[in-house]
mmCIF file as gemmi writes it, N, C-alpha and C atoms, coordinates in Angstrom:
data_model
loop_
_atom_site.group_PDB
_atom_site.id
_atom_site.type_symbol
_atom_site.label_atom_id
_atom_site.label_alt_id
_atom_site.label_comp_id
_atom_site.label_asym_id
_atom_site.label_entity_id
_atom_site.label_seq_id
_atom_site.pdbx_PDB_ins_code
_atom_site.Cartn_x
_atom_site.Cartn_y
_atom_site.Cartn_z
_atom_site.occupancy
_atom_site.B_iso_or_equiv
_atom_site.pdbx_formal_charge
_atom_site.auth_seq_id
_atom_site.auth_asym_id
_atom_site.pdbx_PDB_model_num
ATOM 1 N N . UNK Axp A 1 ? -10.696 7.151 -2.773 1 0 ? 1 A 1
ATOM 2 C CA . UNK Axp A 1 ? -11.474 8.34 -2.461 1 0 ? 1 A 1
ATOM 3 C C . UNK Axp A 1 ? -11.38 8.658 -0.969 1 0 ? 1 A 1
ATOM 4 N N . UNK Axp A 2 ? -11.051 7.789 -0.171 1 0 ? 2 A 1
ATOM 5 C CA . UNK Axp A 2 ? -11.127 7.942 1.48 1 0 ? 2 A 1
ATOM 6 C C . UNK Axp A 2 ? -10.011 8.488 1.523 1 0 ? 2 A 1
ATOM 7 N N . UNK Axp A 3 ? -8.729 8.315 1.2 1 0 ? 3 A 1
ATOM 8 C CA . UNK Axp A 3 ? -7.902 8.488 1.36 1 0 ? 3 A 1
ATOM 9 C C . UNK Axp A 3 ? -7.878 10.229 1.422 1 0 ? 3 A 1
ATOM 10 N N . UNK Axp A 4 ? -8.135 10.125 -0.005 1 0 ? 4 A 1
ATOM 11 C CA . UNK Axp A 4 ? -8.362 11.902 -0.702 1 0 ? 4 A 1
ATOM 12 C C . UNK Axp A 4 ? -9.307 12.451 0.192 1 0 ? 4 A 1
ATOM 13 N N . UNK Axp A 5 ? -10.64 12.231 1.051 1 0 ? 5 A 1
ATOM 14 C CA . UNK Axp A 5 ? -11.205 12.807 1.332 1 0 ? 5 A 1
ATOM 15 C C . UNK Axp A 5 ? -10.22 13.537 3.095 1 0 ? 5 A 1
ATOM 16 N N . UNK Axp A 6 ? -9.54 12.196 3.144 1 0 ? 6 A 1
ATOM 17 C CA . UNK Axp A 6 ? -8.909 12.082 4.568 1 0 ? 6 A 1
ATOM 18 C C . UNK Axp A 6 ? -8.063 13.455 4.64 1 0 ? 6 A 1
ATOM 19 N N . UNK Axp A 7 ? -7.159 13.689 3.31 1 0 ? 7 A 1
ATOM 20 C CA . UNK Axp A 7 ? -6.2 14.512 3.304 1 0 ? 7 A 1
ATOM 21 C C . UNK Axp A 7 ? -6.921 15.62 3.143 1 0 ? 7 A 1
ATOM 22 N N . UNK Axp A 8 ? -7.71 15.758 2.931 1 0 ? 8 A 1
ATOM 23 C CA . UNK Axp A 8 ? -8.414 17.055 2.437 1 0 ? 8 A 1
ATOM 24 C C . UNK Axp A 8 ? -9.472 17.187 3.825 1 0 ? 8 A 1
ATOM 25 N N . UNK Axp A 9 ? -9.152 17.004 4.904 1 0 ? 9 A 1
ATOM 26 C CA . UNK Axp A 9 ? -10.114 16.81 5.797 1 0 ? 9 A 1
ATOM 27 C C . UNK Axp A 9 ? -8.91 17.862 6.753 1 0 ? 9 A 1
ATOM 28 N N . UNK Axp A 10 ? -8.132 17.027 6.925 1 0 ? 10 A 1
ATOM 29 C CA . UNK Axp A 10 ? -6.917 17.217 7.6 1 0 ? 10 A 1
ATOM 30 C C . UNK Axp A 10 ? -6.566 19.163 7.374 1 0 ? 10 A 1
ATOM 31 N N . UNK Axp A 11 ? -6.341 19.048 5.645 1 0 ? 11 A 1
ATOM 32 C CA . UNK Axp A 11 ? -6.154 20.324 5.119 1 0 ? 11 A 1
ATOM 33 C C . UNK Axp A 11 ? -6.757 21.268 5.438 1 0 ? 11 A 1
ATOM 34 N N . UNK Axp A 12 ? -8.354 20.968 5.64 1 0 ? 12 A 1
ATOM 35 C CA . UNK Axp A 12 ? -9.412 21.786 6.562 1 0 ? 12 A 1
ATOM 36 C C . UNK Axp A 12 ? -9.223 22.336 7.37 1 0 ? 12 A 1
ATOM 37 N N . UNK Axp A 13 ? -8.987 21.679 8.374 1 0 ? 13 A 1
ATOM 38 C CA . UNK Axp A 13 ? -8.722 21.799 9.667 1 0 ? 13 A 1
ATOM 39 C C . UNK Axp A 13 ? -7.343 22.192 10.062 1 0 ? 13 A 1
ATOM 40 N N . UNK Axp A 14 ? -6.417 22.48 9.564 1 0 ? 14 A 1
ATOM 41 C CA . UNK Axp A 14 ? -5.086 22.795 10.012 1 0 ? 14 A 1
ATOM 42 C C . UNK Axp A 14 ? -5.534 24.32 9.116 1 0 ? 14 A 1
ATOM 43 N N . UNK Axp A 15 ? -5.515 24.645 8.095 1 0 ? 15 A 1
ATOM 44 C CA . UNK Axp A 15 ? -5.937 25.586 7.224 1 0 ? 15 A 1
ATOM 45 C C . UNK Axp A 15 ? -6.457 26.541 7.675 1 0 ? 15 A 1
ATOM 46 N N . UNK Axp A 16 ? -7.856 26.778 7.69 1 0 ? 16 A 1
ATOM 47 C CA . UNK Axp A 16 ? -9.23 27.324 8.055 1 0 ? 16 A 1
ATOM 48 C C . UNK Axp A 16 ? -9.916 26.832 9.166 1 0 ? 16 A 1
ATOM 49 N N . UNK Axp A 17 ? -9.763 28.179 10.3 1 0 ? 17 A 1
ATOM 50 C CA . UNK Axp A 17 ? -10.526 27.788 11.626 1 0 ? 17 A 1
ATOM 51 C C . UNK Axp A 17 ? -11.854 28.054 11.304 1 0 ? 17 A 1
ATOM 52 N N . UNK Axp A 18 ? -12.235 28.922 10.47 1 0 ? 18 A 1
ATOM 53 C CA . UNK Axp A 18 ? -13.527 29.376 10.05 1 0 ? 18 A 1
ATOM 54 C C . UNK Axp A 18 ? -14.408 28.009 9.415 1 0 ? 18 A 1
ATOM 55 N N . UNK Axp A 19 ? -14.961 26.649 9.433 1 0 ? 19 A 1
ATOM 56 C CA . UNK Axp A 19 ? -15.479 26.465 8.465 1 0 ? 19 A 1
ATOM 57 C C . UNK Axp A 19 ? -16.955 26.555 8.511 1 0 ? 19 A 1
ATOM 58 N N . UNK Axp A 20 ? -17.617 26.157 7.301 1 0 ? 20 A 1
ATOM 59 C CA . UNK Axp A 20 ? -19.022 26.631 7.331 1 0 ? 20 A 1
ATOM 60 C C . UNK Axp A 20 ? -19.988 25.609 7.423 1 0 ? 20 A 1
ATOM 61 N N . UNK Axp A 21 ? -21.043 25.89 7.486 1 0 ? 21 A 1
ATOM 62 C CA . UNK Axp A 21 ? -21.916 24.579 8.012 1 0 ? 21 A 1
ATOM 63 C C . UNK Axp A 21 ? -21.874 23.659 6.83 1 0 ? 21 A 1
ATOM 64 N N . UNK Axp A 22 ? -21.707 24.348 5.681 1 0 ? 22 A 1
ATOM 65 C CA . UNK Axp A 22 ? -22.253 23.622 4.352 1 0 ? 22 A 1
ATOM 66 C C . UNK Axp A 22 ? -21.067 22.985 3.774 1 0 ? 22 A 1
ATOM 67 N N . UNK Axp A 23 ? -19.514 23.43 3.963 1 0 ? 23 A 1
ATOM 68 C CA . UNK Axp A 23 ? -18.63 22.526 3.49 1 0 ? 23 A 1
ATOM 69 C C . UNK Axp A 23 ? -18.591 21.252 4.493 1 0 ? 23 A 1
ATOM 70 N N . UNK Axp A 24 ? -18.88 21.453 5.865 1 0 ? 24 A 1
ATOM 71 C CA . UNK Axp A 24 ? -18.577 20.078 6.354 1 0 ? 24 A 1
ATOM 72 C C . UNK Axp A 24 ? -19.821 19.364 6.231 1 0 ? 24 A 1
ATOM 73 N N . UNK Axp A 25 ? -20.736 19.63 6.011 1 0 ? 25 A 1
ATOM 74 C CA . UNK Axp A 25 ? -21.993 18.577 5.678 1 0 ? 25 A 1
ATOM 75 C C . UNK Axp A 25 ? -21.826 17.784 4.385 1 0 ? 25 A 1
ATOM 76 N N . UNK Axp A 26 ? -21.12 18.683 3.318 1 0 ? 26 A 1
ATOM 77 C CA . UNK Axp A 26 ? -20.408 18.235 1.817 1 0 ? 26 A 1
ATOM 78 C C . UNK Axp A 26 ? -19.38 17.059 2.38 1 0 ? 26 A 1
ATOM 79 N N . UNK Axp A 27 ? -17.861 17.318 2.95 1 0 ? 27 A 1
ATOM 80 C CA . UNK Axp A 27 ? -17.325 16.478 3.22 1 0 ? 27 A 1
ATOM 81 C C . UNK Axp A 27 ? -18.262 15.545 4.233 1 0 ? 27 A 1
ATOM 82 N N . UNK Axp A 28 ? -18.86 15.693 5.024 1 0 ? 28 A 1
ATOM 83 C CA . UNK Axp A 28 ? -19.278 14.472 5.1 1 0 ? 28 A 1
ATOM 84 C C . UNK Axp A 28 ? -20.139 13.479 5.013 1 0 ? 28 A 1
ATOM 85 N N . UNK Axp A 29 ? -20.877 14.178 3.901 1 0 ? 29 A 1
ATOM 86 C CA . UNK Axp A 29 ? -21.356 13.319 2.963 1 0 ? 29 A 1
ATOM 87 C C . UNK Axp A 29 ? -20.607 12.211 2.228 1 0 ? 29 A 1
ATOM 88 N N . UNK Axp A 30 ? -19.73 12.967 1.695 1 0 ? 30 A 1
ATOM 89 C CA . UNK Axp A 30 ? -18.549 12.782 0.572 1 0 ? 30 A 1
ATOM 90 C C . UNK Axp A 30 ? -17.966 11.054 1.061 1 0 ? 30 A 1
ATOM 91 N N . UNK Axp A 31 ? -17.851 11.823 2.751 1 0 ? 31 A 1
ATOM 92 C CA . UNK Axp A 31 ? -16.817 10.712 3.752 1 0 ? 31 A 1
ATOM 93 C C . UNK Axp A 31 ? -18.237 9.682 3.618 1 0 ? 31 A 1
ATOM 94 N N . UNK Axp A 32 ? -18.958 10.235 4.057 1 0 ? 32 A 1
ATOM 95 C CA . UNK Axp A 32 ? -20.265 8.406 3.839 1 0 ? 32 A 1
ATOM 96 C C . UNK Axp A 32 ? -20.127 7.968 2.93 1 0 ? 32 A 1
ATOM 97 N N . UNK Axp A 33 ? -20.499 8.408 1.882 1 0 ? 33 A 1
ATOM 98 C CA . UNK Axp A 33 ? -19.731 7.779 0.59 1 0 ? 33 A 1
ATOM 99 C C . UNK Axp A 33 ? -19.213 6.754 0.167 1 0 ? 33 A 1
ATOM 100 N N . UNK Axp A 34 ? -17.894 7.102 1.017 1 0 ? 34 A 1
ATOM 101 C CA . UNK Axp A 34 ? -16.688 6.771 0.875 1 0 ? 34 A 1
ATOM 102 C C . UNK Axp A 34 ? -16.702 5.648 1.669 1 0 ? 34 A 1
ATOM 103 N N . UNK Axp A 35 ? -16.996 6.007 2.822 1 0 ? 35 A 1
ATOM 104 C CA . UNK Axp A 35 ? -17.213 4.294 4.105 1 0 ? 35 A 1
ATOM 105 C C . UNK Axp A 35 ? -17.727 3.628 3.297 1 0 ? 35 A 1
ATOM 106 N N . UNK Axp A 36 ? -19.311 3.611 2.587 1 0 ? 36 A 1
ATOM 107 C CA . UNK Axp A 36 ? -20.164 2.912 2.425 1 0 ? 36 A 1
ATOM 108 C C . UNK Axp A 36 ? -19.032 1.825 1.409 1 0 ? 36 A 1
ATOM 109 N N . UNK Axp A 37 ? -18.48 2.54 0.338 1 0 ? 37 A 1
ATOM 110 C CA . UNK Axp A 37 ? -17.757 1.982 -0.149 1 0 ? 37 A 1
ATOM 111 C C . UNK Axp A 37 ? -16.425 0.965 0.055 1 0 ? 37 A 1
ATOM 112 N N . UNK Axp A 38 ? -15.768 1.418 1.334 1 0 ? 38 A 1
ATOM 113 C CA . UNK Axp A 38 ? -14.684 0.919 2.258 1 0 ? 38 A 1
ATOM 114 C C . UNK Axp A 38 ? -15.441 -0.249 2.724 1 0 ? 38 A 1
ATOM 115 N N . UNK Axp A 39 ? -16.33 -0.143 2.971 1 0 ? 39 A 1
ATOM 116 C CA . UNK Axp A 39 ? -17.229 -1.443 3.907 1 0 ? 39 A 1
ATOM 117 C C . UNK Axp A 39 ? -17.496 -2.442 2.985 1 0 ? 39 A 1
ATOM 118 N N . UNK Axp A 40 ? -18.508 -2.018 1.86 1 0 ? 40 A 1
ATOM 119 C CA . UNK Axp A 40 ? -18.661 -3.488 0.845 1 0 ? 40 A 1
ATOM 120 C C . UNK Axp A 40 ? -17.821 -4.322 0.356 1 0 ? 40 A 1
ATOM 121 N N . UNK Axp A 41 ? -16.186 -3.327 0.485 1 0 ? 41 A 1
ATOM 122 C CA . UNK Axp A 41 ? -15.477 -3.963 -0.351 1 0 ? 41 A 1
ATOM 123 C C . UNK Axp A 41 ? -14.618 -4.734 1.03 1 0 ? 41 A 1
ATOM 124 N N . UNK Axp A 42 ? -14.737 -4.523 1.985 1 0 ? 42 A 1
ATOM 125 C CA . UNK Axp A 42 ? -14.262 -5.245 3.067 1 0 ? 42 A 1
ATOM 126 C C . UNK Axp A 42 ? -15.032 -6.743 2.99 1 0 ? 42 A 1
ATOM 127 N N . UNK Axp A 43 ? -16.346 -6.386 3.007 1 0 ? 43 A 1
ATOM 128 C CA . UNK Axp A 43 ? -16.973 -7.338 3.074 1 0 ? 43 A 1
ATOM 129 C C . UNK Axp A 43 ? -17.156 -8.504 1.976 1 0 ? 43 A 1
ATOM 130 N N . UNK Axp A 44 ? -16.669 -7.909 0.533 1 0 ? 44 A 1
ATOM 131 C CA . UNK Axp A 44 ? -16.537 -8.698 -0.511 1 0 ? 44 A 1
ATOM 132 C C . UNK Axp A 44 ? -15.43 -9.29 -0.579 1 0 ? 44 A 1
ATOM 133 N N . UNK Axp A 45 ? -14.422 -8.78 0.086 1 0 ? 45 A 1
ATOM 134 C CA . UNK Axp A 45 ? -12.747 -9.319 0.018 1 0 ? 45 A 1
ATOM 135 C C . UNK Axp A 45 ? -12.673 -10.619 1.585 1 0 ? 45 A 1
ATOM 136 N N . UNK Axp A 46 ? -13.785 -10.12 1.962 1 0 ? 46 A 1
ATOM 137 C CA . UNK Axp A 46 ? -14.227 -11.361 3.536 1 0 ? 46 A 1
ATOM 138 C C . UNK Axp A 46 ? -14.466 -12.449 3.322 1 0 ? 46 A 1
ATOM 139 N N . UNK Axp A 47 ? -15.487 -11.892 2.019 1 0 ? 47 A 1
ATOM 140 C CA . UNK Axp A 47 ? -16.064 -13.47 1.725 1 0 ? 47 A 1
ATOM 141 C C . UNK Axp A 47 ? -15.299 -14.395 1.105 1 0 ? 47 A 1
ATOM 142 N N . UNK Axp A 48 ? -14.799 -13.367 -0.326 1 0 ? 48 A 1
ATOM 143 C CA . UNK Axp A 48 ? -13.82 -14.399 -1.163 1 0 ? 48 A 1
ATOM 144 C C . UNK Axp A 48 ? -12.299 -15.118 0.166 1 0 ? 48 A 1
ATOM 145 N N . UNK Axp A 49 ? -11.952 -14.773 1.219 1 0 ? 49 A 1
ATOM 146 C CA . UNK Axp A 49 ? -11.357 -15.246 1.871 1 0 ? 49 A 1
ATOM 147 C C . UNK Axp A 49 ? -11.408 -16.931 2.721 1 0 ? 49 A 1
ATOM 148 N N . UNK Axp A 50 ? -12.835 -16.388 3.204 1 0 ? 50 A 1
ATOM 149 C CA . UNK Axp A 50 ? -13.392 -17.165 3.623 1 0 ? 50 A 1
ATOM 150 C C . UNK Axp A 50 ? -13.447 -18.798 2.533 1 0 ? 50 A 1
ATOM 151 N N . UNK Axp A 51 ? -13.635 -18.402 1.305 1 0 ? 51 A 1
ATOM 152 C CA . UNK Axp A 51 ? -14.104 -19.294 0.29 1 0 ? 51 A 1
ATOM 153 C C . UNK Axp A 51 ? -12.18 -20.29 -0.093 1 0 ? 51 A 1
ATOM 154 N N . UNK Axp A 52 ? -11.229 -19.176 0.243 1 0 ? 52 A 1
ATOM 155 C CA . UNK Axp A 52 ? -9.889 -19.717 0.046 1 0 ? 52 A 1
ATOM 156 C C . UNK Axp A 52 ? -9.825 -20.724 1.362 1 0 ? 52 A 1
ATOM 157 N N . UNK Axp A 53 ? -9.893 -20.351 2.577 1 0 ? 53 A 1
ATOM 158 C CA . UNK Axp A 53 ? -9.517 -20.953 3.325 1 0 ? 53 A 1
ATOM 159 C C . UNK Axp A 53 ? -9.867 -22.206 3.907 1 0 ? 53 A 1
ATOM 160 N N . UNK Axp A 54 ? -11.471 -22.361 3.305 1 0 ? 54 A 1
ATOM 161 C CA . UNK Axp A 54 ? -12.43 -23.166 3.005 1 0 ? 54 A 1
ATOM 162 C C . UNK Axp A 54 ? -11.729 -24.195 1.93 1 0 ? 54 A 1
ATOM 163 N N . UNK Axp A 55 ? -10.951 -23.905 0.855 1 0 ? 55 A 1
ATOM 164 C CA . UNK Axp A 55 ? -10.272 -24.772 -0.187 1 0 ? 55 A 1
ATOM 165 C C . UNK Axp A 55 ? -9.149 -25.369 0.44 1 0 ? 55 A 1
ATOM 166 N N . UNK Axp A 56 ? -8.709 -24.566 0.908 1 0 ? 56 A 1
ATOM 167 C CA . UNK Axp A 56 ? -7.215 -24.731 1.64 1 0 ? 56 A 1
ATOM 168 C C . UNK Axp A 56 ? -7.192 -25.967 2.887 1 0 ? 56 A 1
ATOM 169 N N . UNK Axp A 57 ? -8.568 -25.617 3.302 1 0 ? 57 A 1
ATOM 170 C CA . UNK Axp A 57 ? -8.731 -26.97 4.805 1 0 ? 57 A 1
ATOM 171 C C . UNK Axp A 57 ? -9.56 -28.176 3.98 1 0 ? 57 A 1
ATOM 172 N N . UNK Axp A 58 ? -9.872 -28.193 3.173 1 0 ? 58 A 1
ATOM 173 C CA . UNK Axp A 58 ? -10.567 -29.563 2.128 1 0 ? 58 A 1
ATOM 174 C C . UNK Axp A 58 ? -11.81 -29.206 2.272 1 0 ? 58 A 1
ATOM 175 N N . UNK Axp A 59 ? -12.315 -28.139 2.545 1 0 ? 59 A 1
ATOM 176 C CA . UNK Axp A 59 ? -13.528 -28.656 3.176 1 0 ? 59 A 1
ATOM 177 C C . UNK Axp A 59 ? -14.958 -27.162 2.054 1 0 ? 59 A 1
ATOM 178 N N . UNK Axp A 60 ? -14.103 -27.103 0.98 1 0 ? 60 A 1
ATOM 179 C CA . UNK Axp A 60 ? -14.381 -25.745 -0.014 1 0 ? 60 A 1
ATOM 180 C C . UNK Axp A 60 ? -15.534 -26.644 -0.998 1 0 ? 60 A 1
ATOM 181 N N . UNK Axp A 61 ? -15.403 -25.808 -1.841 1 0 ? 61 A 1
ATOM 182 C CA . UNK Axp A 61 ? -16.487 -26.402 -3.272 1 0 ? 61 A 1
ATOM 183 C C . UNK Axp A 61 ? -15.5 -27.264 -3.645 1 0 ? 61 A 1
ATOM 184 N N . UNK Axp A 62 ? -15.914 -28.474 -4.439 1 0 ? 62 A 1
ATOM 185 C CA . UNK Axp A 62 ? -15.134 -29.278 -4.992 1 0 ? 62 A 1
ATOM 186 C C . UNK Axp A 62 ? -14.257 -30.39 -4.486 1 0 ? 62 A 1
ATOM 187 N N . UNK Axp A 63 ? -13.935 -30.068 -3.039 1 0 ? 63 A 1
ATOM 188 C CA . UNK Axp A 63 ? -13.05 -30.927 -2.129 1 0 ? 63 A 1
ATOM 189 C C . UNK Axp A 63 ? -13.487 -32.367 -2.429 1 0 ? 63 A 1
């Protein structure tokens, strides 16, 4: 969705010098969204990392 919102951000702005208060409050909503989402999953892909590298040095669950 970031991605899509990115290109379509871009499209905006090269496009239409005119924009209006209410489409960019939409996109960036849209774009919070979208971070909020970019972030948890950063942070969920952090942890499970953390938990490998933790296995990997002996020192994990189970070692």
């Amino acid at each position: 969705m970031a991605a899509g919102l990115l290109a379509h951000l871009a499209g905006m702005l090269h496009d239409d010098e005119h924009l209006s208060a209410v489409q960019l409050r939409h996109l960036l909503a849209r774009m919070g969204e979208a971070l909020t989402d970019v972030c948890r999953i950063a942070e969920s892909r952090g942890a499970r990392l953390s938990v490998y590298t933790d296995f990997d040095a002996g020192t994990g669950p189970g070692s």
